[in-house]
C-alpha positions in Angstrom: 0.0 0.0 0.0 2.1 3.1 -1.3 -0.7 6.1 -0.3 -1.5 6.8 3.1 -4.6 9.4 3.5 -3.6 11.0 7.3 -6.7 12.6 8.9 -6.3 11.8 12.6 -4.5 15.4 13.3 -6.3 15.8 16.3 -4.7 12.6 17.5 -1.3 14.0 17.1 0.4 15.5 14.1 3.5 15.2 12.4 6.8 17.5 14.1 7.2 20.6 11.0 10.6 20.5 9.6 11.2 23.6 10.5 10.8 22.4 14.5 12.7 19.5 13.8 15.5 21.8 12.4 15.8 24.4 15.6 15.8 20.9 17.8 18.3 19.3 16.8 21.6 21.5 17.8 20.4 21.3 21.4 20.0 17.1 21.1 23.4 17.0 19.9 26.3 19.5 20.2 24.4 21.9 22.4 23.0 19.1 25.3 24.0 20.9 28.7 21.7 20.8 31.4 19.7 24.9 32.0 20.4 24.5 35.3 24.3 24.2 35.7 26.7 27.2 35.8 28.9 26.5 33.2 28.1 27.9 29.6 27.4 24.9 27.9 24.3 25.2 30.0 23.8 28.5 30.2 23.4 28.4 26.6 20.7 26.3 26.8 19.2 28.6 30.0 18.9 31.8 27.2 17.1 29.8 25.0 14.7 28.7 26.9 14.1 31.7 28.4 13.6 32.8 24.4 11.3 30.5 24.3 9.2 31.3 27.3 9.0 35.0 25.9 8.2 33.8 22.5 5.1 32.0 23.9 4.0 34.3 26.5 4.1 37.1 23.6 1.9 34.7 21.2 -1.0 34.4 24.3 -0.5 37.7 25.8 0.9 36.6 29.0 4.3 37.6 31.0 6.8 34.9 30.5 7.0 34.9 34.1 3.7 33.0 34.0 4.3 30.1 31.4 5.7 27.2 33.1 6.7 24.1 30.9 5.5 20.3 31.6 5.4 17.0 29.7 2.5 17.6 28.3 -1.7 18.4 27.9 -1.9 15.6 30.4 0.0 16.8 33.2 -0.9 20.3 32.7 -4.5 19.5 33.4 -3.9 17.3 36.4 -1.5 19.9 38.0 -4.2 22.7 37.7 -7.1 20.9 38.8 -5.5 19.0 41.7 -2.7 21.9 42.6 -5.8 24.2 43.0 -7.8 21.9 45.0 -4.9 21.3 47.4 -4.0 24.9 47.7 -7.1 26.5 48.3 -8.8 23.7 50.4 -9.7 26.0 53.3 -11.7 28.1 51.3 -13.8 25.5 50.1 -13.3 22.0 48.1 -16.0 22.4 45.4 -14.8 22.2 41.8 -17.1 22.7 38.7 -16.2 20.9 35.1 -18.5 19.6 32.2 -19.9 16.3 31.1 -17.6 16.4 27.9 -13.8 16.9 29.2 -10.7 15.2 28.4 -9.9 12.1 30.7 -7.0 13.8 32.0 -9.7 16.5 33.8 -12.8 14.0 34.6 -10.5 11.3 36.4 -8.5 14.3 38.4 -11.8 15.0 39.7 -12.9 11.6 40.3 -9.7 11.2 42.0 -10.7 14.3 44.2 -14.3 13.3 44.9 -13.2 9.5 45.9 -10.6 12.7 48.9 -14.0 14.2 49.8 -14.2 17.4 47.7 -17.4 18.0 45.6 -17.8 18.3 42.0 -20.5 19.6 39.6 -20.3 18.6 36.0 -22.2 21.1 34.2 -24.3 19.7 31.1 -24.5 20.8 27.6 -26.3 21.1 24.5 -26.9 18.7 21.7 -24.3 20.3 19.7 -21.6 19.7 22.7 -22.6 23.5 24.0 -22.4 24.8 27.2 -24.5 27.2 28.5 -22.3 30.2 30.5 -25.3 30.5 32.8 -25.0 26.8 33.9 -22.0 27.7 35.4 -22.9 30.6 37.2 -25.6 28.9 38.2 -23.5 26.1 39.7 -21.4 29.0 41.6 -20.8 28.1 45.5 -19.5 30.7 48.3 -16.9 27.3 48.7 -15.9 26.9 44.9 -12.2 27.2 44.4 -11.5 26.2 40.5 -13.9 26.0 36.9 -12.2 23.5 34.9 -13.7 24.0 31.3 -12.3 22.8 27.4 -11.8 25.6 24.5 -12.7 23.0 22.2 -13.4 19.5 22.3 -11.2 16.8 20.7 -14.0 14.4 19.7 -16.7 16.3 18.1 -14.4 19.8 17.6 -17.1 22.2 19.6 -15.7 25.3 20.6 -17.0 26.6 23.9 -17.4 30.0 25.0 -14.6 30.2 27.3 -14.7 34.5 27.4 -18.2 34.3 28.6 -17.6 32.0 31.2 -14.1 34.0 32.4 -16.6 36.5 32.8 -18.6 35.1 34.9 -15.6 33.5 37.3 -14.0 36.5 37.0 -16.8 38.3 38.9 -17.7 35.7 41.6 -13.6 35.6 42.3 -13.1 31.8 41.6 -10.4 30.6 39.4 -10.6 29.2 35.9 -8.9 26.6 34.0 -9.0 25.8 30.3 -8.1 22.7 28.7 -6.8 24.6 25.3 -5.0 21.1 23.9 -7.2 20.9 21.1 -7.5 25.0 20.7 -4.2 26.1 20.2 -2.4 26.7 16.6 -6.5 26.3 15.9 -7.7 29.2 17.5 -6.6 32.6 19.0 -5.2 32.2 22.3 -5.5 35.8 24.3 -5.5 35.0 28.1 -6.3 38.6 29.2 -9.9 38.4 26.2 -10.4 34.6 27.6 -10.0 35.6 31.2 -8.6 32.7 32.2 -6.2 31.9 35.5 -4.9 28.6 34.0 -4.2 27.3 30.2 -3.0 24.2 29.3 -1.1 23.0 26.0 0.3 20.1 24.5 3.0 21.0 21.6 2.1 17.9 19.7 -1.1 18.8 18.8 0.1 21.6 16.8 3.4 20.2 14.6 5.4 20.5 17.5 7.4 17.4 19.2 5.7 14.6 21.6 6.2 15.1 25.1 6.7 18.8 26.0 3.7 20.9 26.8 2.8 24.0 29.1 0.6 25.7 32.1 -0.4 29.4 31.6 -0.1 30.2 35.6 -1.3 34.1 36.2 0.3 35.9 39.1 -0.1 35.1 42.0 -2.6 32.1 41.6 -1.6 29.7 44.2 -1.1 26.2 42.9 1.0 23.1 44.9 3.4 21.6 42.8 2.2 18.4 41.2 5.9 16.9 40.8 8.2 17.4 43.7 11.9 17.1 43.3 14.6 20.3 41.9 13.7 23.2 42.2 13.3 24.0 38.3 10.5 26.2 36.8 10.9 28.6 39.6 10.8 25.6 42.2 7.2 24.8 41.0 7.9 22.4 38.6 10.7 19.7 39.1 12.8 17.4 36.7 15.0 18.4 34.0 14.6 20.6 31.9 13.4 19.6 28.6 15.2 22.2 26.3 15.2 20.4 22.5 11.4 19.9 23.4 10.4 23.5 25.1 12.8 25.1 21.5 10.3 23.1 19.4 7.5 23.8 20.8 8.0 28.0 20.6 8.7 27.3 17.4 5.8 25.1 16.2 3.6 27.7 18.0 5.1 30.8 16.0 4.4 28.9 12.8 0.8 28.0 14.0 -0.1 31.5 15.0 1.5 32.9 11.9 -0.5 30.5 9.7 -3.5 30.4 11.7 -6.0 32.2 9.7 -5.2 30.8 6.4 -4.8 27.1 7.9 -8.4 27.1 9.2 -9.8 28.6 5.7 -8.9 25.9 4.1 -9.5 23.1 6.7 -13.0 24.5 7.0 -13.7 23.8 3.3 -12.2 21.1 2.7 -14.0 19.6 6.2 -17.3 20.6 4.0 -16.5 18.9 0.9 -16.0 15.6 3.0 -19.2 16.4 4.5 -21.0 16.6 1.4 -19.8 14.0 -0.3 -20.5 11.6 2.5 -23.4 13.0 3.4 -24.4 12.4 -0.3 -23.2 9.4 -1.1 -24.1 7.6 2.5 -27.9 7.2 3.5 -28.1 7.4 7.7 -25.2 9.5 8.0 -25.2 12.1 11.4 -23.2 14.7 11.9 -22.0 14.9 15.3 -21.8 18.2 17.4 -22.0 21.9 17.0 -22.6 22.4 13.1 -21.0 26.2 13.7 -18.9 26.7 16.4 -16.6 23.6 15.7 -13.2 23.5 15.1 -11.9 24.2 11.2 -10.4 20.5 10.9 -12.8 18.2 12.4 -15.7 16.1 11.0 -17.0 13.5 13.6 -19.9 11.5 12.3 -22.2 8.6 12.9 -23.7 5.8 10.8 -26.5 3.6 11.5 -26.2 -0.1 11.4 -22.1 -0.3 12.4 -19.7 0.5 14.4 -16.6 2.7 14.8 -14.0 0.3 14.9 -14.9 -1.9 11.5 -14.8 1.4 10.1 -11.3 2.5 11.2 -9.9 -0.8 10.8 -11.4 -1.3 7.0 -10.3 2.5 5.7 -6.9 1.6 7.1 -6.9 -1.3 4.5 -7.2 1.4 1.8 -4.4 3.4 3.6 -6.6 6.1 5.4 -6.1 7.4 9.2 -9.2 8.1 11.0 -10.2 7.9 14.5 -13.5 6.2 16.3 -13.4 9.1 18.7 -10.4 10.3 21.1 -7.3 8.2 20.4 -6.6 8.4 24.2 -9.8 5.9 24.7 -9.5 3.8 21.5 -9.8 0.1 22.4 -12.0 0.9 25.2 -15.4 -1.1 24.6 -17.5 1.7 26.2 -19.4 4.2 24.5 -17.8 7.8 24.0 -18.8 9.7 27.1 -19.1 13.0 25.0 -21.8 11.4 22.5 -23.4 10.0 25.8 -23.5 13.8 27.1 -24.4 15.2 24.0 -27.7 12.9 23.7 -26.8 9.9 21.5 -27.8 6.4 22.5 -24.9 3.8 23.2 -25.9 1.7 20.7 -26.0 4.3 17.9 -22.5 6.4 19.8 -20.5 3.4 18.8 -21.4 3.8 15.6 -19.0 6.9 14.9 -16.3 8.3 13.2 -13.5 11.0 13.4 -11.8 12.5 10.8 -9.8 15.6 11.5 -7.7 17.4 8.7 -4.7 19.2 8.7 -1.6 21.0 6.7 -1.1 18.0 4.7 -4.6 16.9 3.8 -5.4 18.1 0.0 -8.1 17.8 -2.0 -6.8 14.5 -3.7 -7.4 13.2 0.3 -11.0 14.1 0.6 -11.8 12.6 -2.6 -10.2 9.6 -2.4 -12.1 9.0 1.1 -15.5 10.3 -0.3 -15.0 7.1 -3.4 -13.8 4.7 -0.7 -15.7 5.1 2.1 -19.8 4.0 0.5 -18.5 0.6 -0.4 -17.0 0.1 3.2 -20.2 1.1 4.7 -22.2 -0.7 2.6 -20.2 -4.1 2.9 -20.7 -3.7 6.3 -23.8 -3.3 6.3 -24.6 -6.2 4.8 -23.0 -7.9 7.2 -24.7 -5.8 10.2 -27.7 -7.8 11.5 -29.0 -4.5 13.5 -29.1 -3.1 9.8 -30.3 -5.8 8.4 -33.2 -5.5 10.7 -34.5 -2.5 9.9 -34.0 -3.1 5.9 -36.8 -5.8 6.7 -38.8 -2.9 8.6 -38.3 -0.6 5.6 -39.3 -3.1 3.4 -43.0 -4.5 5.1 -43.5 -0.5 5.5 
């Protein structure tokens, strides 16, 4: 199989060249450790320091206030549980959504199993929250809102200003999972009015591994990892300088090319959509029809499921997801579809295609001629399907 048809970019994406190029002297020649007074790692101090002020410029922030981590995964849990261990005199009552990442839902199970409270606001059919669900959920004893920009299943993009409003005003912090947001969408932390941002540099061409906490003054948060006494002795272990040069780098690119990126993500997105959409009978498109991010088309069919999907458009050399990749395998049904209103039995039955910088034209068209004969092959073979042929047929 020679072609291979990548659209799983919100899974991860492929490192840019030009990241891979400004990591490499600091893998090789240039590999002292920040934190040691001779110059070999001194060097390697300035630049991450450049770094820091490259992406503190790009979200409006002070560099003093980014502070780097392994990732989207440990960002989230540092927030959430930092914040609840912090500020657990005022009060130990933390408010998320029904349709977070894993990495927020089971930090607050973890809490609620250690006595705090949590209320997981609901949303829309579209994957929408309502801002006034959250004022609503408001407690004299909350200490953190723990909300996504956008979501990495079904690409809805929340209104995170509206809701920093509202925080903002009752004096309780907020957190935003940005993961999936950022090289996607403008990232202003002072318009967003959020305390706490988290990112994950290879969801946006940068490398695996590095990512970052937006941390505003003088928010209190205990150190999740405990150790040296790097990131201004809040965040131990050594510092990951290749990974923190790439990931200022992959940023700039992503801000610079933001606007024309999501043009044509968008339409191409729509002429996926339309060809399916023609050329498939019980096809559903899943979440917001508007407000979702440029790249992403998830979508259900009647009669199948997911995974005979994903594993038969491999075959024909295309990447695609049956929801988050982080849950793939799992034999339960997407929690989001479950929030959002869809039946198990008809949730399994979906499909996630999201599109980047190297998806063309050629792509989409090859997966709108492939995909009809794969659905209808397993179909065929589908007795829930085949069931309501008969049905169709005595009506």
């Amino acid at each position: 199989m020679d072609r291979v048809v990548y659209m799983d970019h919100a899974s991860t994406t492929p490192t840019d060249p030009e990241v891979v190029a400004v990591m490499l002297p600091w893998m090789s020649e240039q590999f002292g450790n920040p934190s040691t007074m001779y110059s070999l790692g001194l060097r390697g101090a300035k630049v991450v320091q450049n770094a820091r002020e490259s992406i503190a410029h790009t979200i409006n922030a002070d560099p003093e206030e980014i502070y780097f981590t392994s990732g989207g995964t440990e960002a989230d849990n540092w927030a959430i549980l930092g914040v609840a261990d912090a500020h657990s005199k005022k009060g130990r009552h933390l408010i998320t959504s029904t349709i977070e990442h894993h990495a927020v839902l089971e930090s607050m199970e973890y809490l609620e199993k250690r006595g705090c409270e949590i209320t997981r606001v609901p949303v829309d059919g579209g994957g929408l929250i309502d801002p006034e669900e959250v004022r609503r959920a408001l407690r004299p004893d909350t200490v953190l809102v723990s909300i996504m920009y956008a979501n990495n299943e079904i690409g809805t993009i929340e209104p995170i200003a509206d809701i920093g409003r509202i925080t903002r005003e009752a004096g309780v912090l907020f957190h935003v999972d940005a993961v999936q947001a950022a090289g996607k969408l403008p990232l202003d932390v002072e318009e967003l009015g959020v305390d706490m941002l988290s990112m994950s540099a290879h969801k946006f061409y940068g490398p695996k591994g590095v990512g970052l906490m937006y941390l505003r003054k003088r928010t209190r948060v205990t150190p999740l990892l405990h150790g040296g006494g790097q990131e201004r002795g809040r965040r131990a272990g050594t510092t990951n300088v290749p990974g923190i040069v790439g990931m200022a780098k992959a940023l700039e690119l992503a801000d610079n090319r933001m606007a024309e990126d999501a043009v044509r993500e968008a339409a191409l997105r729509d002429r996926l959509w339309e060809g399916l959409s023609a050329g498939i009978e019980a096809i559903h498109l899943n979440g917001d029809p508007v407000r979702r991010l440029p790249g992403n088309l998830n979508v259900r069919l009647d009669g199948i499921e997911g995974e005979s999907m994903v594993l038969m458009l491999d075959m024909e050399g295309i990447c695609v997801s049956s929801g988050s990749a982080c849950t793939t395998g799992s034999l339960e049904p997407s929690h989001v579809l479950l929030a959002i209103g869809i039946p198990a039995e008809h949730a399994h039955g979906s499909l996630r295609a999201t599109l980047g910088r190297s998806t063309t034209t050629e792509d989409v068209d090859h997966f709108i001629k492939v995909f009809p004969p794969i659905v209808d092959r397993l179909r065929q073979m589908s007795p829930i399907w085949c069931e309501n042929c008969v049905c169709k047929q005595r009506n």
